[in-house]
N, C-alpha and C positions, 0 to 999 in steps of 0.2 A: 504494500500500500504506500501510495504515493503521499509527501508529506501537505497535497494539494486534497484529496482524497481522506485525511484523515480530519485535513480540518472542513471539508462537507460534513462528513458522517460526523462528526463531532457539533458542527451546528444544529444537524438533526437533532442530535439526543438531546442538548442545550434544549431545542425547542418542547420535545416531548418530555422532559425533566418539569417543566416549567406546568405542563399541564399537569403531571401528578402533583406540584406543588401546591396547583390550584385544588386538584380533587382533596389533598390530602387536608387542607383548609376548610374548606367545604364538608368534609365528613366531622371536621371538629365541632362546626358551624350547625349543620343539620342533625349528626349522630343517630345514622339512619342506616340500617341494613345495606340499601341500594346506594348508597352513597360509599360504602365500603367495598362493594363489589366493584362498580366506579372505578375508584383507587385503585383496586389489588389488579384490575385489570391491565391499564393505563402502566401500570409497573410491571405488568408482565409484558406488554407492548415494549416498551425501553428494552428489555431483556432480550426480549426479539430480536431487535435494529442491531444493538450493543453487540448478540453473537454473530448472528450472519451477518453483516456488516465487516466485519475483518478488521476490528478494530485493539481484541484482546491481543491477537499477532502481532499487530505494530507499536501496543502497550510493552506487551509481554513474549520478547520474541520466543525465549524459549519453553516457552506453554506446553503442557503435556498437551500433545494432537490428536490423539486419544481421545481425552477425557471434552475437549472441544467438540471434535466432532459427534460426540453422543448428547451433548449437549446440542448442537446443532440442528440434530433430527429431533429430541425432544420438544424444543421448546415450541413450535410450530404447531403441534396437538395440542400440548395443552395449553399453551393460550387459545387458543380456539375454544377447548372444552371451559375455560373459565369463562371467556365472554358468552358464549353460550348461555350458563347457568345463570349470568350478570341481565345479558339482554331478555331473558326469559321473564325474570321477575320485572323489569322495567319494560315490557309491555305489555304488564299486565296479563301475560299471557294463558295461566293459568283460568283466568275469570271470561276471559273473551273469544278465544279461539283456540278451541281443542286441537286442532292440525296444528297449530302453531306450539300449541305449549309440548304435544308429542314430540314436534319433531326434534324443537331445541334439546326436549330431555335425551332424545333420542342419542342425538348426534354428541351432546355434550359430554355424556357417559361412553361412546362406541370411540371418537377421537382421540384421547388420551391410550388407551387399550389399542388399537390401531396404531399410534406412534411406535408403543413398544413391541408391535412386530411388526415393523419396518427395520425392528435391529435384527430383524431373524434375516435380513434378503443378504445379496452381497455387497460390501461396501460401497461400491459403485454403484448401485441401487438405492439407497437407503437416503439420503438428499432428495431426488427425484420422486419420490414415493413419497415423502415426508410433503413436499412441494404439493403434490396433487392432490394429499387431505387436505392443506391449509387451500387450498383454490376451492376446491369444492364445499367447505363447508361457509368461505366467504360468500359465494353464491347463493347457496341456501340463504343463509341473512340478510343478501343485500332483495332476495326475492320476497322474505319474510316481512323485510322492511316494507316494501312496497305492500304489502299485503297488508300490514297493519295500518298504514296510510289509508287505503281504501278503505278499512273498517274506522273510518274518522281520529285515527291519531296523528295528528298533523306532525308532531315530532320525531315521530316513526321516519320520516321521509328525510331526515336528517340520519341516521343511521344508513339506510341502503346508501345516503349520497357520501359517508364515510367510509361506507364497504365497497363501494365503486371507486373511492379514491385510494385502496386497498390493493388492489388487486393488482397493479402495478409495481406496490411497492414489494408485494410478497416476490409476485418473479423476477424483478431486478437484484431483492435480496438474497435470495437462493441461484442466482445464476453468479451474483460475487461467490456468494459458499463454496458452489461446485467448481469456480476457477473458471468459467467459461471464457474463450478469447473474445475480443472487440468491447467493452466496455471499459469503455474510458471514461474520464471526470465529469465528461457533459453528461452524458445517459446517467452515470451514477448521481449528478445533480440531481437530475429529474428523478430518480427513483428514493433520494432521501429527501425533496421536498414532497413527494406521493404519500411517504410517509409521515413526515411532522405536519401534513394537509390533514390528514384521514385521523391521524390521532385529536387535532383541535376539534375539528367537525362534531366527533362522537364526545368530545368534549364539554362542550358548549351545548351539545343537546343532555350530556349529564345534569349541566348544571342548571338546565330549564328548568328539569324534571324536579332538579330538588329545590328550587327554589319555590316552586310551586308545590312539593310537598312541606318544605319547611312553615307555609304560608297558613297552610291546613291543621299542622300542630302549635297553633297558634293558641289556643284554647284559653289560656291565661288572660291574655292580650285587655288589654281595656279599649272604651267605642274610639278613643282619640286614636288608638293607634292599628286599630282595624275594623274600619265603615264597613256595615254589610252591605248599603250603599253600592259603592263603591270597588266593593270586594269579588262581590258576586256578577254574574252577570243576570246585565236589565231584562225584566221583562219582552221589551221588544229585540232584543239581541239574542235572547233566550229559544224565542219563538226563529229566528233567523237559523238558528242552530239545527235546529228540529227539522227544518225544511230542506235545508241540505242534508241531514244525517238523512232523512225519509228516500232523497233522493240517490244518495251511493248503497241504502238496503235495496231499490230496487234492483241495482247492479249486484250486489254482492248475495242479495235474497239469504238474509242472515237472523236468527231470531233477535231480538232487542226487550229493552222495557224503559217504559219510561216511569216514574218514581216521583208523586206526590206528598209531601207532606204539608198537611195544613195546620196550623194553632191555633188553638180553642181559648176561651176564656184570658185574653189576655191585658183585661179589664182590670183583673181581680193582680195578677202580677202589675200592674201598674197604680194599684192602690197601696200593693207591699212596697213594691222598691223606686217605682216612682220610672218615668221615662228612659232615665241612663238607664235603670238597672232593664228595663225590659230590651234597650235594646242591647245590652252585655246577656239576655238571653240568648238572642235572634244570634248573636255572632258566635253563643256555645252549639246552639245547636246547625249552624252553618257546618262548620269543622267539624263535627259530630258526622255530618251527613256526608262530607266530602272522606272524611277517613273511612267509611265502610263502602262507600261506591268504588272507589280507588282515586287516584290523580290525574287518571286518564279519561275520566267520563265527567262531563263538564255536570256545574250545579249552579242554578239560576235561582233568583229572587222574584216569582214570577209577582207577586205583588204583597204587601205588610207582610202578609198574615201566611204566606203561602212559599213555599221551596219547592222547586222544578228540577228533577234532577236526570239526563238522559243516560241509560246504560245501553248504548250503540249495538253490543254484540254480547249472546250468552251461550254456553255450551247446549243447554236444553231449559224449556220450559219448567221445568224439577226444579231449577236451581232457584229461578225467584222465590220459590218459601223461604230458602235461607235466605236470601239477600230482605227480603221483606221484615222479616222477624228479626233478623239481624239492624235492620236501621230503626225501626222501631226499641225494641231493648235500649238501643245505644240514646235515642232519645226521650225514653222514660228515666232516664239513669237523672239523679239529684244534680240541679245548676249551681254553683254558689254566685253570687253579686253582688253587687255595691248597691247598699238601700239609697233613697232620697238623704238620708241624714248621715252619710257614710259610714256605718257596720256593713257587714259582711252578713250576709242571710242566705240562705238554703232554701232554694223554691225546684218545684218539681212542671215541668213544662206537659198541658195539657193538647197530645199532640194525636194525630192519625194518618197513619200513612195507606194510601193508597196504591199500589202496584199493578199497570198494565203491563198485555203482554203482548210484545211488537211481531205479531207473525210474518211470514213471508209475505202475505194479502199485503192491498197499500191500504190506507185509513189517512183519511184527512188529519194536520195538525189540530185542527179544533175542535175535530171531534175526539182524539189520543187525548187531550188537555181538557176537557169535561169529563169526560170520563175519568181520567187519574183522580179529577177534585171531587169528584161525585165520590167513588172508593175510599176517598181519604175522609170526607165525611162520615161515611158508614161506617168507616176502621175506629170511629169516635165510641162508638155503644159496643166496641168489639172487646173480649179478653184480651187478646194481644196487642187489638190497637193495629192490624196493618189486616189490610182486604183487599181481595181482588177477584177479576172473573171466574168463576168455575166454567172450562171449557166445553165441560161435557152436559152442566143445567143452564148456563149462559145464566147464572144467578151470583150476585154479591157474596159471597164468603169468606171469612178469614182465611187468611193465604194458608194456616195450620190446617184447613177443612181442603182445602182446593184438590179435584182429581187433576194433577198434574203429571200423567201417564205419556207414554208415547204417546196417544191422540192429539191431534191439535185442530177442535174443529172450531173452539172458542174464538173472538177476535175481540178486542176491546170496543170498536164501533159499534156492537151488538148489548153493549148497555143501555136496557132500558130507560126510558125517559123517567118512569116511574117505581124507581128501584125497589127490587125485593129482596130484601137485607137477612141473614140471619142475627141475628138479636141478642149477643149473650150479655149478662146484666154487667156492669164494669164496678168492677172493686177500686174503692175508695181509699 
């Protein structure tokens, strides 16, 4: 390596140094699972460059060559199988698309296992091999990406445009590995800017993601320094949402729900703690509602009294009972606030959640949005507090009662004007 060549490869790492310094800040900042994967990632990435790269040799000329080049075919799996396990949970994968969440588990797990027999081949093989996992499972990702994009993750489209900017840097770096002739400084330019590109990109969409979760565990926060206002999106921006998300389900013909909750009695909370405290309510039970939907499915203020929340993509109609009971629980759980006189008081939010369920059929926005407020009412006089269609009575039920079977002939458009509720009496 030429002393022209080591200070490229060396600006690279500078650069991609700089982003783990940012993640590693950021995880101090957030102190967040995903925010750690993030990190260990972005350092395994460095590790990557730093070996194939050819830079330990013109560190360390006399380096066992050995112990390098087994390093060399490993690291290319697993870092693969770690951002794998990283990007899985940062898109939410698990809750929104089974193909996706299979395949990352898939490949996450089969990659690392795969690296280590590629030491079985003959030396001469074993780079080349090592090469063709880390291409292939890029591809996967950057297609993944794209996939999650269509399913309304707008940040998603920031990951495949890193894993595109990937893809370059991996065969230019494994063609240094392998010694191939004709690259010189210029190509290797281009293949260590490919790289310190692709790591900022996935970078900067890290740090979206946490800052927008950082924002959600907020919970503490007083109204000065987080408006729901403001925080949330508006009702007419909300409704904007809905209309495009309706329009990439026709393409993607994906199940979805959308997720009412309404506030009850919040009269009697404003006789206790007085205007701030009700609305240091509205802003617990915002976070409240955005931590169990995930970070990736937007939550709207559709107006005072009312939280609009869209879940874009679900693995099956089954799973809204938990996500229903689950945001419910979460906002029967005790508020604390600042009364009108400033103590501290303990009020409990008189809430109902409503939960439609977005079948393949198309349904109007306004009529998905009467429907969710109409359920969230009923969820009022419910034990659990959360309702939604029975598919197979087309009748109001607590989403604990709902036949949520393989069938799916229910649609939420099919809510009567005149609901018939089942009634169970609510404890006090």
């Amino acid at each position: 390596m030429s002393a022209l060549e080591l200070m490229i490869w060396s600006m690279a790492v500078g650069t991609i140094g700089a982003v783990v310094m940012v993640g590693l800040t950021d995880f101090v900042t957030v102190r967040s699972v995903g925010a750690a994967q993030g990190t260990l990632y972005h350092l395994s990435a460095l590790t990557f460059v730093v070996l194939l790269s050819g830079i330990p040799k013109a560190i360390v000329p006399d380096i066992n060559l050995q112990v390098l080049h087994v390093a060399q075919v490993l690291i290319g799996p697993f870092c693969s199988a770690l951002g794998n396990f990283w990007i899985r949970g940062w898109l939410a994968a698990h809750q929104r698309d089974r193909f996706m969440s299979v395949s990352l588990q898939v490949s996450a797990m089969a990659t690392p296992i795969l690296g280590l027999l590629c030491l079985t081949l003959p030396a001469g093989q074993q780079l080349p091999a090592a090469s063709i996992l880390c291409l292939a499972n890029t591809v996967l990702v950057l297609w993944l990406g794209v996939r999650g994009f269509l399913l309304g993750d707008r940040l998603a489209l920031g990951i495949a445009m890193g894993c595109l900017l990937m893809l370059p840097a991996i065969i230019g770096l494994y063609a240094i590995a392998m010694g191939m002739p004709g690259i010189g400084p210029g190509l290797q330019a281009l293949f260590a800017l490919s790289a310190a590109a692709c790591v900022a990109v996935i970078g900067t969409m890290l740090w979206q993601r946490n800052r927008h979760e950082r924002r959600t565990r907020q919970e503490d926060a007083s109204p000065s320094q987080f408006d729901p206002v403001t925080k949330l999106y508006s009702g007419i921006a909300l409704v904007k949402r809905l209309i495009k998300a309706q329009r990439r389900r026709r393409r993607t013909r994906r199940d979805g729900a959308v997720i009412a909750v309404m506030v009850f009695d919040t009269d009697t909370v404003m006789g206790q703690a007085g205007v701030g405290g009700l609305n240091e309510m509205f802003i617990h039970l915002a976070t409240r509602i955005q931590r169990q939907v995930g970070v990736v499915n937007p939550v709207g203020r559709y107006y005072d009294r009312c939280f609009i929340t869209l879940v874009e993509t679900i693995h099956s109609p089954a799973w809204l009972r938990t996500l229903g009971l689950r945001v419910a629980t979460s906002l029967r759980r005790p508020i604390e606030v600042t009364s009108a006189d400033g103590q501290r008081i303990e009020i409990r939010a008189d809430v109902g959640v409503g939960v439609v369920h977005l079948s393949r059929q198309h349904a109007a926005v306004e009529d998905i949005l009467h429907d969710a407020q109409r359920m969230a009412e009923a969820a009022r006089h419910m034990r659990s507090r959360a309702a939604m269609l029975d598919p197979q009575t087309s009748e109001v039920v607590p989403v604990e009662r709902a036949q949520l079977g393989p069938r799916r002939h229910g649609h939420p458009a099919q809510v009567p004007h005149a609901i018939k509720t089942v009634v169970r009496p609510s404890r006090a």
